[in-house]
C-alpha positions, 0 to 999 in steps of 0.5 A: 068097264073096259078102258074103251069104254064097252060094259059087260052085260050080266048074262054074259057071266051068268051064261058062262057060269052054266058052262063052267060048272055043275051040269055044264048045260053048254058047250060053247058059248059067243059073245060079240060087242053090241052097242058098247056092250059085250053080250051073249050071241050064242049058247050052244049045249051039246045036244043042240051039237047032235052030238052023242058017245064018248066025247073025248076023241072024235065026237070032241073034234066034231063038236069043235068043227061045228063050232068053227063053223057056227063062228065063221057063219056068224063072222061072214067068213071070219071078216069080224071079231068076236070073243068065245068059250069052249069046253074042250075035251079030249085025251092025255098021256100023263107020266105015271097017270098014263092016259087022261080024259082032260076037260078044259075051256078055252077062250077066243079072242077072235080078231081076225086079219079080214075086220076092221082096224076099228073093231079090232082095236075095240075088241082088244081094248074090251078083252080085260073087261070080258076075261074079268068078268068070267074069272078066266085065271084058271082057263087057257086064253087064245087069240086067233087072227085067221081061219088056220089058228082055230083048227082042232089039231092047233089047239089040241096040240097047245093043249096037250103039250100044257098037260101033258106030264104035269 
């Protein structure tokens, strides 16, 4: 439990986790706050994207734009919070490696300016509950306030500059 108060419902683990390992069945994952309850929203798979090929470059940024999209819709235009998973992909120059396909996931925390004072402050408070409950040590976390932090080329450029030469 967070220390507003909000649980985490067991799916919300149990659908990360088909994400996170083996066949990765989903792509993306959201997840909102619902009767003091963090739940799964959408689980979203890669065919479900009608997204096919190498994945990595172009279908990778597309995979990422409907992504963006499906959050703004479900946001009212990035008017409410939410928190969410993506498994991205994408290349790497690596010193003595040369260039790497990378796959990581990245949580979201979206908080952004439009919502409420309320919300916001009820998301912050129940993020430590979410990231425990998907062991997110090993995953890169972002918060987003606005629209332009959830661009593809943002988090790319974070990501590569992460792994790049490590």
């Amino acid at each position: 439990m967070s220390t507003s108060g909000v649980m985490v419902n067991p799916d919300v683990q149990a659908t990360f986790q088909k994400l996170s390992e083996g066949k990765k069945e989903f792509r993306y994952i959201i997840f909102k706050i619902e009767e003091r309850e963090v739940v799964v929203e959408a689980a979203v798979s890669q065919e479900e994207l009608g997204l096919t090929g190498d994945d990595y470059d172009d279908s990778s940024k597309a995979a990422f734009e409907k992504f963006v999209a499906d959050i703004k819709a479900r946001t009212d235009g990035f008017t409410d919070c939410r928190y969410a998973v993506f498994d991205f992909k994408f290349t790497c120059s690596r010193v003595g490696a040369g260039t790497s396909k990378m796959d990581k996931i990245v949580f979201l925390q979206l908080c952004p300016d439009g919502a409420s004072i309320k919300k916001k402050m009820v998301y912050a408070s129940s993020a430590s509950a979410i990231k425990a409950s998907l062991g997110t040590g090993k995953i890169l976390q972002f918060q987003v306030s606005d629209e332009s932090e959830m661009s593809h080329k943002e988090l790319l450029s974070k990501l590569t500059e992460k792994y790049a030469d490590n």
